[in-house]
C-alpha positions as CSV (number, residue, x, y, z in Angstrom):
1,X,-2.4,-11.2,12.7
2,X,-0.9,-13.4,15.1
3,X,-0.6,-16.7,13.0
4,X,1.5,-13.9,10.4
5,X,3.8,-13.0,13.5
6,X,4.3,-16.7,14.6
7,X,4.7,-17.6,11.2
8,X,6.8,-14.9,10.0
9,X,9.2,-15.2,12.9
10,X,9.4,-19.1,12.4
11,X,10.1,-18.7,8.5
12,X,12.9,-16.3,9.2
13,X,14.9,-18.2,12.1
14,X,14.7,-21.3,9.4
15,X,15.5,-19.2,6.0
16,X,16.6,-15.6,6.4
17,X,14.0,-13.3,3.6
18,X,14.2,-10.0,2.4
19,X,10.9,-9.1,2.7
20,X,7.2,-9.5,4.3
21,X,4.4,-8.3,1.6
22,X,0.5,-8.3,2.8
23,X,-1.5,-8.9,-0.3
24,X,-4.1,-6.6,1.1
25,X,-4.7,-5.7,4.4
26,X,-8.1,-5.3,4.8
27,X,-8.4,-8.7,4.5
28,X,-6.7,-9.9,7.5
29,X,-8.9,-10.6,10.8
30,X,-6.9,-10.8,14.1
31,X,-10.1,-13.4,15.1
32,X,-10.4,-11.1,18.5
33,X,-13.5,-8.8,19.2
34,X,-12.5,-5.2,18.5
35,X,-15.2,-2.0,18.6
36,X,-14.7,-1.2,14.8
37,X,-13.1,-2.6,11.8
38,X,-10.8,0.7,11.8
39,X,-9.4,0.0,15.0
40,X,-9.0,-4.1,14.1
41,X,-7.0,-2.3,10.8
42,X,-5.1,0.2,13.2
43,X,-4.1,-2.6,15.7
44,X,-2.9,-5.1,13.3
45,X,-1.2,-1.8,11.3
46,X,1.3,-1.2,14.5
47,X,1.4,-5.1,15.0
48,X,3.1,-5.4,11.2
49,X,5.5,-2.2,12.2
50,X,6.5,-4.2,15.1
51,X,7.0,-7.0,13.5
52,X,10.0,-4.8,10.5
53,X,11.2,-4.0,13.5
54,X,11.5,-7.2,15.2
55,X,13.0,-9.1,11.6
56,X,15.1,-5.8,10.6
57,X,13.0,-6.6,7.1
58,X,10.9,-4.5,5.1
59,X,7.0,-5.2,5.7
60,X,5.0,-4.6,2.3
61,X,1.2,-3.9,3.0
62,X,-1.1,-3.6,0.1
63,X,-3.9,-1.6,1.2
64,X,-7.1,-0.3,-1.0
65,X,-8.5,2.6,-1.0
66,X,-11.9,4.4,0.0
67,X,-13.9,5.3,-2.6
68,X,-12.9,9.3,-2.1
69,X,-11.1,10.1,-5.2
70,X,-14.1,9.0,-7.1
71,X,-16.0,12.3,-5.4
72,X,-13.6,14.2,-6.3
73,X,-12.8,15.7,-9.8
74,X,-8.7,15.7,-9.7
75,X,-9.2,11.9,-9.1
76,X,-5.7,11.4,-7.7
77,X,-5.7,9.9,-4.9
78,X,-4.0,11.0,-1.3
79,X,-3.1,9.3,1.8
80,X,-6.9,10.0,3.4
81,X,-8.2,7.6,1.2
82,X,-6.6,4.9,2.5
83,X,-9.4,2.4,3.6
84,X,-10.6,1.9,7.4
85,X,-7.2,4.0,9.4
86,X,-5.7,6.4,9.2
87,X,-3.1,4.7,11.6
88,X,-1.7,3.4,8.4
89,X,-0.3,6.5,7.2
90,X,0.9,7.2,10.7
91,X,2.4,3.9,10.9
92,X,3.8,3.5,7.4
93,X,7.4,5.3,6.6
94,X,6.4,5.0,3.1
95,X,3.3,5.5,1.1
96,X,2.3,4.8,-2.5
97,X,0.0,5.5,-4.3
98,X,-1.3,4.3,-7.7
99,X,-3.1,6.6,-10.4
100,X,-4.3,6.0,-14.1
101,X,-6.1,8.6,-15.3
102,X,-7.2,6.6,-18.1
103,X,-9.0,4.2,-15.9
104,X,-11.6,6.5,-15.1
105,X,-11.5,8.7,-18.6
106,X,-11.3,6.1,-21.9
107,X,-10.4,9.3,-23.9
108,X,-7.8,10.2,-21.6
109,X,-4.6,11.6,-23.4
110,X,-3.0,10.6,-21.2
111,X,-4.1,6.9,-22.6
112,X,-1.5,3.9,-21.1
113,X,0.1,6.4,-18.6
114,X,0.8,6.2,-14.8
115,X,1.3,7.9,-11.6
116,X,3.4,6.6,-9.5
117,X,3.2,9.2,-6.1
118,X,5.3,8.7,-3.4
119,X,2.4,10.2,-0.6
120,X,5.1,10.2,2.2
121,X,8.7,8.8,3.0
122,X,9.6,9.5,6.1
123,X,13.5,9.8,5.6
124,X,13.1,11.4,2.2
125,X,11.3,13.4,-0.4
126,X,8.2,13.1,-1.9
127,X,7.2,12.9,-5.2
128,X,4.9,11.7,-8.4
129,X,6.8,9.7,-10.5
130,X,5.3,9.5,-14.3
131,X,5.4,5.7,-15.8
132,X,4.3,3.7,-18.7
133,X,1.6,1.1,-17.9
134,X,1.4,-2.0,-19.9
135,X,-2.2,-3.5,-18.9
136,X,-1.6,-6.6,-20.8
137,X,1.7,-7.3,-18.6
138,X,0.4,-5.8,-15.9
139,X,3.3,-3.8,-15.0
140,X,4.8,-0.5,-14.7
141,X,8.2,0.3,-17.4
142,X,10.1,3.4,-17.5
143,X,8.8,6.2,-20.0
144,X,11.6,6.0,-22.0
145,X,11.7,2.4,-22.7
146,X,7.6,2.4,-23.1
């Protein structure tokens, strides 16, 4: 987590960017020796909330999730599923969260559909947003342009 920090701060003083994205967190190691993976998560979580702060730029951290909304039967999944902290959805302003019904269901009708659910936004509403997903792109498109 500190070689992100140094580098990120050396990066922007050379080149100004509009963004920092974490291609999943739970794959970062801050090399100390911490109690628990959740609290290594939680520390580094803060660390990167610093850091928007620090750069005034967004900080993107892709997260995964615990394998609760497989228990469940409304498979959606909500901000407690968030793997190892729950300091990330204290820490985040805003949370997202993916859903494909069809993923789990292969008769699904709601077949090459997507939730898009905006779990929390801390200077705005909430909401699920319903998108077209186009596996073989990869990518999300507006319902109306499928």
């Amino acid at each position: 987590s500190m070689m992100i920090r140094r580098r990120s701060c050396c990066c922007f003083r050379r080149r100004h960017f509009a963004r920092i994205i974490i291609d999943y967190l739970q794959l970062v190691s801050s090399g100390k020796r911490v109690e628990s993976r959740q609290q290594e998560v939680a520390e580094f979580s803060r660390a990167l909330k610093l850091l928007a702060k620090e750069l005034e730029v967004p900080v993107v951290a892709i997260s995964q999730l615990n394998r609760g909304p497989e228990q469940r039967t409304d498979r959606k999944p909500m901000m407690s599923d968030l793997r190892e902290s729950g300091s990330i959805e204290q820490d985040a302003d805003v949370v997202i969260l993916l859903h494909r019904e069809d993923a789990y269901e292969k008769d699904s009708p709601r077949m090459g559909e997507a939730d898009i659910i905006v779990a929390k936004h801390r200077n705005g509403p909430t909401a699920t947003v319903v998108t077209a997903f186009q596996g073989h792109y990869s990518r999300f498109v507006d319902m109306h342009r499928g």
